[in-house]
N, C-alpha and C positions, 0 to 999 in steps of 0.2 A: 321820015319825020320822027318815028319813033325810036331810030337809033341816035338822033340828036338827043333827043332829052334824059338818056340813060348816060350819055356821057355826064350833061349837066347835073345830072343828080349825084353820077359818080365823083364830081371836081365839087362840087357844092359838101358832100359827106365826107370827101379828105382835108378840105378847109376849115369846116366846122370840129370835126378830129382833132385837126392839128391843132386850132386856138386852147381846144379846150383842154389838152396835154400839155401846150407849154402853160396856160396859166395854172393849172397845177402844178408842174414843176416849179414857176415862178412862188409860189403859194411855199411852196416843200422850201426850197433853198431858204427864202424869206425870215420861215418859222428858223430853222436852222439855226441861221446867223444870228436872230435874235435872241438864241437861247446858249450858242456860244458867247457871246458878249457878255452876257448875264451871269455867266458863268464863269469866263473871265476875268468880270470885276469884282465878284467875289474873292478871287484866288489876289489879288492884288491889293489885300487890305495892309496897311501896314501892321508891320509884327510890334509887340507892342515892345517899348524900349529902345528900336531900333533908330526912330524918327529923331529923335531930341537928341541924338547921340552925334547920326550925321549931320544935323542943322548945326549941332555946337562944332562939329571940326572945322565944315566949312564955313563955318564965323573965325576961326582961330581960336576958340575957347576950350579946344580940348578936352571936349565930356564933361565940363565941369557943369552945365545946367543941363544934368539930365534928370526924366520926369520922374515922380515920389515912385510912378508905378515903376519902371527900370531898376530904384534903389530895392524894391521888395522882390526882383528876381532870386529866386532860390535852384540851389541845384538838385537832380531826383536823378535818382539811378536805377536802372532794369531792364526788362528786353521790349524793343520795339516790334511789336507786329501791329495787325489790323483788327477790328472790329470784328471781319463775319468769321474768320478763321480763328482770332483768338490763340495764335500759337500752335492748334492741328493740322493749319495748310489742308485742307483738304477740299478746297473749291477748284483749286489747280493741280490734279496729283503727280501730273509728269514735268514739273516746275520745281525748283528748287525751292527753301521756305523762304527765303531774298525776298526770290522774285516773285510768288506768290502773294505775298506780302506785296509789294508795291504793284502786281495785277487789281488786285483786291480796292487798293485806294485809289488807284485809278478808275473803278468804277461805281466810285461810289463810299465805299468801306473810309471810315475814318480808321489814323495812325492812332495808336492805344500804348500806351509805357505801364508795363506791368511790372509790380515790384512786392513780389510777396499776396497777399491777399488783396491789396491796392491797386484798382485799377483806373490812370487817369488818360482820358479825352486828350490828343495833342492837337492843338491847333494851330496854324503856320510854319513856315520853318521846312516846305516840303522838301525841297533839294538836299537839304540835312538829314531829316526824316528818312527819304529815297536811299542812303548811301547807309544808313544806319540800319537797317530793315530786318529783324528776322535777328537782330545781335541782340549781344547787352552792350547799354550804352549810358550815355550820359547827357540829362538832359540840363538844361538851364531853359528856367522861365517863371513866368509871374502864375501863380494857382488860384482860377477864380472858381467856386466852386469844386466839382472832378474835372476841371479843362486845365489844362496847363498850355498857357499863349506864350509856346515855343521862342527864344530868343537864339538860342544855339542849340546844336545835340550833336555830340561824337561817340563813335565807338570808345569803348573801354580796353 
């Protein structure tokens, strides 16, 4: 009789185990995805300029009503790095300054366009940003305060 209820306590103690591993995992992923999404749609704000520009081609109108803010884009010239490296690369040492540079804003580190003693905030534009990284380059965008909301940026 007593080797029956050591089974039952043995199947009863893997059962209760297991609920309470997967609803933690279920808990973990949960959180996750919620904070990828979040994250997400953040990254998918429109760039500023860009919207009114495609709404008028695909009217037929040809850019001609685009918004006051698009008409005040200006261009800024200098080298693209990150926030925490600043141009020393040195969060990734066995990385090139590229790709250090685009390590770095990927986790976290915003893209920074230094030009002289001038240091401005770049905001969208990351695919451009990405290809740009670690050069001197060229940016266009609208400057709101030190943020420049990136509309284009190429190498120099």
């Amino acid at each position: 009789m007593r080797r029956d209820s050591s089974w039952f306590a043995l199947l009863a103690f893997c059962l209760i185990a297991t609920l309470i591993i997967a609803i933690g995992f279920a808990t973990l992923f949960a959180g996750a995805a919620l904070a990828f999404t979040e994250g997400a749609q953040g990254d998918n704000e429109p760039v500023a300029g860009t919207e009114p520009a495609i709404n008028a081609y695909q009217s037929g109108q040809n850019g001609k009503s685009e918004s006051h803010e698009a008409s005040a884009a200006k261009i800024y010239n200098g080298m693209i790095t990150d926030s925490h490296c600043m141009g020393r690369h040195v969060r990734y040492p066995d990385k090139s300054s590229a790709e250090c540079a685009r390590m770095c804003a990927r986790t976290g580190s915003a893209y920074v366009l230094i030009d002289g003693d001038k240091k401005y905030t770049l905001h969208g534009g990351d695919m451009a940003l990405d290809r740009a990284a670690a050069q001197r380059a060229t940016v266009a965008g609208v400057l709101q305060g030190d943020t420049i909301r990136v509309t284009s940026a190429g190498v120099q």
